[in-house]
C-alpha positions in Angstrom: 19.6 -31.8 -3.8 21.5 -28.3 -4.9 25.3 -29.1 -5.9 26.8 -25.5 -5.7 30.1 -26.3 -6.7 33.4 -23.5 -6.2 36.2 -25.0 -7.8 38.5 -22.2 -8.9 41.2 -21.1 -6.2 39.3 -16.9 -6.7 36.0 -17.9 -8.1 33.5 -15.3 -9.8 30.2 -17.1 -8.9 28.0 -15.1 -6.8 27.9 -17.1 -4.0 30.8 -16.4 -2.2 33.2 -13.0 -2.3 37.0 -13.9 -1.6 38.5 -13.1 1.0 36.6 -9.5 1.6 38.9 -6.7 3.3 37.3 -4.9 5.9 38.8 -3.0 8.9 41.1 -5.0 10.6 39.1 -8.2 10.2 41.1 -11.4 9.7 41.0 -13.1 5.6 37.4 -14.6 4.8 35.2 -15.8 2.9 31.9 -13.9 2.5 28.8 -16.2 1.8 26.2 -14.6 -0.6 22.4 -15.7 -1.2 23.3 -18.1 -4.4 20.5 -17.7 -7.4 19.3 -21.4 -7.7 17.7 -20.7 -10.6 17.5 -19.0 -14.0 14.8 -16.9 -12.3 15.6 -16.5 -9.0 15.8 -12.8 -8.2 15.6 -13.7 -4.0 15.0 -16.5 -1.2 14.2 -17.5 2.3 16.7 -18.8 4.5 15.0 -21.9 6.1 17.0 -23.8 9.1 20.5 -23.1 9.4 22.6 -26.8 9.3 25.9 -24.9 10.6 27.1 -22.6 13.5 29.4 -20.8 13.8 32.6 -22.1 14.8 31.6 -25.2 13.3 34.1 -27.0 10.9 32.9 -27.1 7.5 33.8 -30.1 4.4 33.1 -30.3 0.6 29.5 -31.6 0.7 28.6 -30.3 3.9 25.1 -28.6 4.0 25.6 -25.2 4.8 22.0 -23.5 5.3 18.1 -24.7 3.6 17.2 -21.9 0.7 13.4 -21.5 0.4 11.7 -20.3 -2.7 7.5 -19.6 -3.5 8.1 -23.4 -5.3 11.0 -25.6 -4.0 13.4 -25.8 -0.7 16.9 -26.7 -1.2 19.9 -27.7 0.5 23.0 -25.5 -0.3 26.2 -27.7 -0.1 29.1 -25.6 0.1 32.4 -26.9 -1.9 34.8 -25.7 0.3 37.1 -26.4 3.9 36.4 -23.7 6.5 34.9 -22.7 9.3 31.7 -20.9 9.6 32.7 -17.7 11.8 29.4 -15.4 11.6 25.6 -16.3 10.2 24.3 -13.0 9.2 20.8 -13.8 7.8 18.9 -16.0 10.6 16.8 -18.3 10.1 13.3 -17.3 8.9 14.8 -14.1 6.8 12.5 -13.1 3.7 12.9 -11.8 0.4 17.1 -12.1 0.9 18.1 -10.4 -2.6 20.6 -12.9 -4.7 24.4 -11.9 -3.9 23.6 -10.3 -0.5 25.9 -11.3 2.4 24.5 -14.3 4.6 27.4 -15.8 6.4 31.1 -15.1 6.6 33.8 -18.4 6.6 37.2 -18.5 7.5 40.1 -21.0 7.3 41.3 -22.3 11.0 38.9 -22.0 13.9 41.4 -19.5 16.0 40.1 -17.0 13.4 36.2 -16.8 14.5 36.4 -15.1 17.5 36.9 -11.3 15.8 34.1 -11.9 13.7 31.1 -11.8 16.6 31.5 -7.5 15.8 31.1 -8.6 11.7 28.1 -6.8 10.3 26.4 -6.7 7.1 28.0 -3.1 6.1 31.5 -5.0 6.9 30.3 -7.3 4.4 29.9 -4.7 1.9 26.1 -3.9 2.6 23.3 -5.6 0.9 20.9 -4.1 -2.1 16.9 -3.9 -1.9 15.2 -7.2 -2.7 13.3 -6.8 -6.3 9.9 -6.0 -6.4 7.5 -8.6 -5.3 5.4 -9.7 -8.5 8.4 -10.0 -10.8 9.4 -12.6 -8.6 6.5 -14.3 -7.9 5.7 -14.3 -11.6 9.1 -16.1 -12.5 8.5 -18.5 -9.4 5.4 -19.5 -10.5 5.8 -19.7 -14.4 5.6 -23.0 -16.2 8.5 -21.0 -18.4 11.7 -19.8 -17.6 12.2 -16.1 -18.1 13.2 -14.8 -21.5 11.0 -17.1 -23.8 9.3 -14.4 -25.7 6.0 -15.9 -24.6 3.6 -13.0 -23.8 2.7 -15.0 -20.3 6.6 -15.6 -19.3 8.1 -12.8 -16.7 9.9 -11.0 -18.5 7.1 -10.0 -20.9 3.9 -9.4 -18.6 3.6 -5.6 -18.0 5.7 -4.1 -15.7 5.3 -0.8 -13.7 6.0 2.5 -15.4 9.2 3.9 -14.3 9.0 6.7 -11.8 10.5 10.0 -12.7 14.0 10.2 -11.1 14.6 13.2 -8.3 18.4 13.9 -7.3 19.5 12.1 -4.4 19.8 14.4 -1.0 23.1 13.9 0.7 21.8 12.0 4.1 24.0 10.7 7.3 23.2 6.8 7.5 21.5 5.6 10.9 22.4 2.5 12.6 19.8 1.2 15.1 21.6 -1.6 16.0 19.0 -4.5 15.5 18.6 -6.5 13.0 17.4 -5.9 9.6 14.3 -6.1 8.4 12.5 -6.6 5.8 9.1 -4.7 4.5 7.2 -7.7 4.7 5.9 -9.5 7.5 7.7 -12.2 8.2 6.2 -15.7 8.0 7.3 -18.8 10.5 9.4 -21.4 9.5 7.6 -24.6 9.5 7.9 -27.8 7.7 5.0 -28.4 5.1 3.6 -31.3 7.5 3.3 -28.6 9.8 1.5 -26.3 7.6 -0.6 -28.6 6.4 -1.6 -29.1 9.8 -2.3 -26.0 11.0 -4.6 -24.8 8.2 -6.9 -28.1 8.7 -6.7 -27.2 12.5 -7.4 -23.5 11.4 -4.3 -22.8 13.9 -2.8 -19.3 13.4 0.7 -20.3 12.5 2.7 -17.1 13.4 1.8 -17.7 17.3 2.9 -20.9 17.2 6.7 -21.4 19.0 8.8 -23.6 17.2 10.8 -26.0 19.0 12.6 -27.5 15.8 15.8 -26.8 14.7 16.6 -23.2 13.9 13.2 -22.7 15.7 11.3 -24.2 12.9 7.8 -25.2 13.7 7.3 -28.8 13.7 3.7 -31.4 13.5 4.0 -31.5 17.2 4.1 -27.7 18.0 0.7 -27.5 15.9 -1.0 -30.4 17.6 0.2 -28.8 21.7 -0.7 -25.4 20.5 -3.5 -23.6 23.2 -4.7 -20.0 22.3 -3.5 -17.2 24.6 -5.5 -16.9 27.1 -5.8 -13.1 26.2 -7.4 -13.6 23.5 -10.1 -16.4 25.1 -10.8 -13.9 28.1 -10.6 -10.5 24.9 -13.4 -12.6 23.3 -15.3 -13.3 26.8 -15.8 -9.9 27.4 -17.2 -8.9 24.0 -20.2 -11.7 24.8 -19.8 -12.9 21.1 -17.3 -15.5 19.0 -15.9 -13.6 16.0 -17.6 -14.8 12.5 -14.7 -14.8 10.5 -10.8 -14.8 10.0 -8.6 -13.0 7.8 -5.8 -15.4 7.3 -3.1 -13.8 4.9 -2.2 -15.5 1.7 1.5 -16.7 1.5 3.3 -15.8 -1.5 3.2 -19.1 -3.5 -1.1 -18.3 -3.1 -0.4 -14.7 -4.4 2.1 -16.1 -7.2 -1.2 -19.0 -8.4 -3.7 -16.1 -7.9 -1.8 -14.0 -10.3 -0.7 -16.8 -12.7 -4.3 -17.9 -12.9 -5.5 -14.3 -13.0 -2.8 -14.0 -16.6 -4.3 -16.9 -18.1 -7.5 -16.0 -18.2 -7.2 -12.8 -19.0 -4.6 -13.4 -21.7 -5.8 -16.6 -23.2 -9.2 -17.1 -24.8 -10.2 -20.7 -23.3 -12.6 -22.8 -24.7 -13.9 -26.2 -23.9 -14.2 -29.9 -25.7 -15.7 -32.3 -22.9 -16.2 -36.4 -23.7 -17.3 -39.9 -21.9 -14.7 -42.2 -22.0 -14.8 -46.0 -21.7 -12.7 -46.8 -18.9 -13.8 -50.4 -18.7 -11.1 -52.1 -20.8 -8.1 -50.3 -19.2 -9.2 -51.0 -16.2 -9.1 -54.7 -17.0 -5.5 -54.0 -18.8 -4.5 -52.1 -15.2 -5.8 -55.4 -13.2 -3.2 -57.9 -15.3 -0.4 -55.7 -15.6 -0.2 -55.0 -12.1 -0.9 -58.7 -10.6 1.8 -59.6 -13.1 4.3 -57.2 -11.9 5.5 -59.0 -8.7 6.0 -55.8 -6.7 8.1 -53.7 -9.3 5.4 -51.2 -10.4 2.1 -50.7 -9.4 0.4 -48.7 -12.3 -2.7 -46.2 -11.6 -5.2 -45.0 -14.0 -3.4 -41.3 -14.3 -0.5 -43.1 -15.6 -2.5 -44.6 -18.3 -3.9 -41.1 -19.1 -0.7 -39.3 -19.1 0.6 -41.4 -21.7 -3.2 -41.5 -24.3 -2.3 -37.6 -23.6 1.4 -38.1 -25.1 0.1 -40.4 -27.8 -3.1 -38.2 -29.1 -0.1 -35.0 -29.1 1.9 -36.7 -31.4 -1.5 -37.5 -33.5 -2.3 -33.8 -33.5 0.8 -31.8 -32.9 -1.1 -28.6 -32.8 -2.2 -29.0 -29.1 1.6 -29.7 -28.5 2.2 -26.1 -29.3 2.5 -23.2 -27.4 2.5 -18.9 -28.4 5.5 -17.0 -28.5 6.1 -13.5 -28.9 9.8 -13.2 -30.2 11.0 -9.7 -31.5 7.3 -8.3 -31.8 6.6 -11.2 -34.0 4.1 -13.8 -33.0 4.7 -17.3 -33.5 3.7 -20.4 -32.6 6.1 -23.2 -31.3 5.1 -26.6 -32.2 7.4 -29.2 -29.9 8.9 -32.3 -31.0 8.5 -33.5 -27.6 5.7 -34.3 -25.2 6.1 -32.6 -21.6 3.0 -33.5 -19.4 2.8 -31.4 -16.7 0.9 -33.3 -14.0 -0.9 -31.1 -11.3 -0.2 -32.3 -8.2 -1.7 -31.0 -4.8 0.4 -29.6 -2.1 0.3 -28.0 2.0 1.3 -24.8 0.3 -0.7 -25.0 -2.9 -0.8 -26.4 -6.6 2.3 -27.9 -8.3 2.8 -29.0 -12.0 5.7 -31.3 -11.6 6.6 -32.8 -15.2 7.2 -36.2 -16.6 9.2 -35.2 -19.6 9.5 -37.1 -22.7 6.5 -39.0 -22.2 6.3 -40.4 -25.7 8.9 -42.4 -25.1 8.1 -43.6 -21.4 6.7 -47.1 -20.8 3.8 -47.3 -18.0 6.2 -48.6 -15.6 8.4 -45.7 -16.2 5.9 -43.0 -16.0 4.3 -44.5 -12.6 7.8 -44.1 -11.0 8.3 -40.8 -12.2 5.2 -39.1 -11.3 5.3 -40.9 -8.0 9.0 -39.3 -7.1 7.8 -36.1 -8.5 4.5 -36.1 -6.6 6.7 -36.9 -3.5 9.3 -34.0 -3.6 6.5 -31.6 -4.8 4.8 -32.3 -1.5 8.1 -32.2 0.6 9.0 -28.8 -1.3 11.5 -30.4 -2.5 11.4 -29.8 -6.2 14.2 -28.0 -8.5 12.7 -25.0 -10.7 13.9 -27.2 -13.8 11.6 -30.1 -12.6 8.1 -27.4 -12.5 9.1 -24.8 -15.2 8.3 -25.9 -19.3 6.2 -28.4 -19.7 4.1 -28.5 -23.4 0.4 -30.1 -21.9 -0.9 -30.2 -18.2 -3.3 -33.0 -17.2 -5.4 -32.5 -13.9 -7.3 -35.8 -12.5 -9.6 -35.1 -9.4 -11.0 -39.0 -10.1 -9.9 -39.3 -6.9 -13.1 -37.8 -5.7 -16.0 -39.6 -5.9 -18.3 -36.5 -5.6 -16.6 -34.8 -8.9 -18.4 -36.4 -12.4 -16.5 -33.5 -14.3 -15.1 -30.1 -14.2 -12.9 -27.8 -16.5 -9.3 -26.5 -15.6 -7.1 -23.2 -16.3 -4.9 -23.1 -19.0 -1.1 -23.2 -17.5 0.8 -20.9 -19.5 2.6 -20.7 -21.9 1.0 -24.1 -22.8 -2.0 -24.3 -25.2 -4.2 -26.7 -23.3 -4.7 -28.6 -20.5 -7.3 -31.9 -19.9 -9.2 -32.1 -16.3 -10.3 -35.6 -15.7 -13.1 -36.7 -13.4 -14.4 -39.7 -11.3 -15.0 -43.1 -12.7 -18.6 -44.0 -12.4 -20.5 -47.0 -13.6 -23.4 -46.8 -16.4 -26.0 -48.6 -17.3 -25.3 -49.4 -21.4 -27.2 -51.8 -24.1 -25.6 -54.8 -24.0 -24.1 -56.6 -27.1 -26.7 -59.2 -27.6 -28.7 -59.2 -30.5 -32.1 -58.8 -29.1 -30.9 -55.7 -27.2 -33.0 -56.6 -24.0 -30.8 -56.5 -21.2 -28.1 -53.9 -19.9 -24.5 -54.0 -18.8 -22.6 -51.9 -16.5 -19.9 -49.8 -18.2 -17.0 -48.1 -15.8 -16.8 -44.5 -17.9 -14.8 -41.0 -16.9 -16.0 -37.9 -18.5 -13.0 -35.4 -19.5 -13.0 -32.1 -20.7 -9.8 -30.2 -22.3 -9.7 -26.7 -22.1 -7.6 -24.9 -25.1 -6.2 -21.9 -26.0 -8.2 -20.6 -28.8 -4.9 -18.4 -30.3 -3.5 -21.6 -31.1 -5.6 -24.6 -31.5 -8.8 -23.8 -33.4 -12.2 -25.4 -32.1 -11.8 -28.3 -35.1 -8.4 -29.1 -34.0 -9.4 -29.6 -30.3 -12.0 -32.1 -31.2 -9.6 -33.9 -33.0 -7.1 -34.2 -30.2 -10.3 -35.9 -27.8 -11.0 -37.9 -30.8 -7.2 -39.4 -30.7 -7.3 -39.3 -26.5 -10.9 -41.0 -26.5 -9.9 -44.1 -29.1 -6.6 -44.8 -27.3 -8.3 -44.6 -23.7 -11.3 -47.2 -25.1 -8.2 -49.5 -26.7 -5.5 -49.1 -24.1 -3.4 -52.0 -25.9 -2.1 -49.3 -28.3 -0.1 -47.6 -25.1 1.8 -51.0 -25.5 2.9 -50.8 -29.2 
């Protein structure tokens, strides 16, 4: 949860404007979009927590703000009263430090606010252009890194030529503003999950949540229009398809993935792991736990990853681009990002310091993280750096192996499949007779800029000797 703290009687952050004089409007506060985030050039309001004329404490939660990546509660710091909301609920691409909600001291003063507009608020500027922020939402980097994948160094748009401004009377239609986009529902992730399994068209669903957001049960009592049944009737045929339009978090993935690929030369180490022994070490550790930690085989790999880093500190490296000069930034620490499978897309959450974890420590960790990444309730610090990314689909049984984009800035990245059970020679002398072997084939994908095609099959050397004797994670 967001702490936006205001602590100075005229403060300076962007969040709120003191006391704004307009007409003949009574002293107030004016609420501004608050920038959550090194990054964060805009947001979404989400559901609404306050009305107006409703008392407000310290600690109070004022409104949800939605990003492409996280949704987070803004607590605001102060004693008022809300007198006007002037962003609803389900709002787009609200530029940081545009008005959203006007506060005053005593309750007697809300009533001349219902008249309060935006332009009494001081107006609001244009949102930024789209893929900038996208970009940042969606890097594993914060802005500003000189790595040539990080936002502020992918190519921007040539600059148009400049044409003197023609003097122009402003219009007022009276409604409310809009954005250029089409807007997207509000809806908890449940929900959206929900609706895409159901192939439900979200933005004709009512919601019946608070704020209007659109709730589990909305998707499952949803019936078509009966316009469209009858529209469909009459044509004598079904249609064969759907065009259903990609939110911005898919955009933001498409265009991340699109980068790396582009801008990183991958190349591929694959190996078959004996599993067999861990998964006898994974057995006693967790019927000796007595409820405190119930370890997986991820957390087992997170850590080999962690240890084989430190082995070869090459993969641990990512390339920068500071100044025009390139160079390449070896960490003293091991950040696994660990991609983790959402209603909205992909998330890297990341278990930092993993070197240092114990099993027990990095089972809890990536099971809170996995939980708030589903929820959308991440902060941009928990999904943005990370030094390696591990991706295990062994969840599947279909999926023997597969290979896995590079998550920029990092250098690498190691896509783990299904455990399966092989026939192998068995250990007695005559060699006559077989036993069965529990085995995982992984394959790394690296960034040949950085880690050269020796160095790589180093690093699976490391992860494959650690895996086969698991009691070294315990040293």
């Amino acid at each position: 949860m967001l702490m936006l703290g205001f602590l100075s009687p005229l403060p300076t952050l962007s969040a709120i404007a003191r006391y704004y004089a307009s007409k003949s409007f009574p002293p107030h506060t004016v609420v501004t979009m608050p920038a959550l985030s090194p990054t964060m050039t805009s947001g979404n309001i989400g559901t609404w927590q306050k009305t107006a004329g409703d008392t407000i404490a310290p600690g109070d939660v004022l409104v949800e703000i939605e990003t492409d990546k996280a949704q987070m509660d803004f607590e605001f710091q102060e004693d008022g009263v809300l007198a006007k909301i002037l962003k609803d609920s389900g709002e787009k691409d609200v530029a940081v430090g545009n008005p959203i909600a006007v506060m005053v001291e005593e309750g007697t003063d809300v009533a001349p606010f219902e008249s309060f507009t935006l332009d009494d608020a001081g107006g609001e500027k244009a949102p930024p252009a789209k893929e900038a922020g996208e970009e940042a939402a969606e890097s594993s980097e914060p802005a500003d890194t000189g790595s040539e994948t990080s936002p502020s160094t992918l190519p921007k748009a040539a600059p148009k030529e400049e044409s003197a401004p023609q003097p122009q009377e402003a219009e007022s239609t009276g409604g409310r503003l809009q954005t250029s986009l089409e807007r997207e529902p509000s809806a908890s992730p449940l929900a959206k999950a929900l609706a895409l399994e159901r192939g439900v068209p979200i933005k004709q669903v009512k919601g019946t949540g608070p704020g209007g957001r659109i709730t589990k049960q909305d998707i499952e009592k949803f019936k078509p229009a009966a316009s469209a049944t009858s529209a469909t009737a009459s044509t004598g045929a079904s249609p064969t398809y759907e065009d259903i339009p990609a939110s911005s978090m898919r955009k933001t993935i498409a265009n991340r993935l699109q980068q790396s690929m582009n801008q990183n030369p991958h190349y591929f180490v694959a190996a078959t792991l004996s599993v067999s022994k861990l998964l006898k070490l994974r057995q006693a550790l967790n019927g000796s736990a007595d409820g405190k930690y119930k370890l997986s085989v991820n957390d087992f790999l997170i850590k080999a990853c962690a240890i084989a880093c430190k082995k070869v500190p090459t993969v641990n490296s990512s390339w920068r681009e500071i100044d025009g000069q390139a160079v390449i930034r070896q960490h003293n620490t091991v950040d696994v990002s660990v991609a983790v499978a959402t209603p909205i897309g992909l998330m890297t959450p990341i278990v930092k310091g993993v070197e240092a974890l114990g099993l027990s420590s990095i089972s809890s960790r990536v099971k809170d993280l996995g939980k708030r990444a589903r929820d959308g309730k991440l902060k941009p610090e928990e999904y943005q750096g990370g030094t390696f990314t591990i991706s295990n689909m062994g969840m599947n049984p279909a999926i023997d192996r597969f290979t896995a984009v590079i998550n920029p800035p990092q250098a690498g990245i190691l896509a783990v499949g299904t455990t399966k059970k092989v026939a192998v020679p068995s250990s007695a002398e005559d060699g006559s007779s077989v036993e069965w072997d529990d085995q995982i084939v992984v394959t790394a994908s690296f960034d040949h800029k950085v880690i050269d095609g020796a160095v790589g099959g180093d690093w699976i050397r490391e992860f494959k000797k650690v895996v086969e004797n698991p009691l070294e994670m315990l040293l």
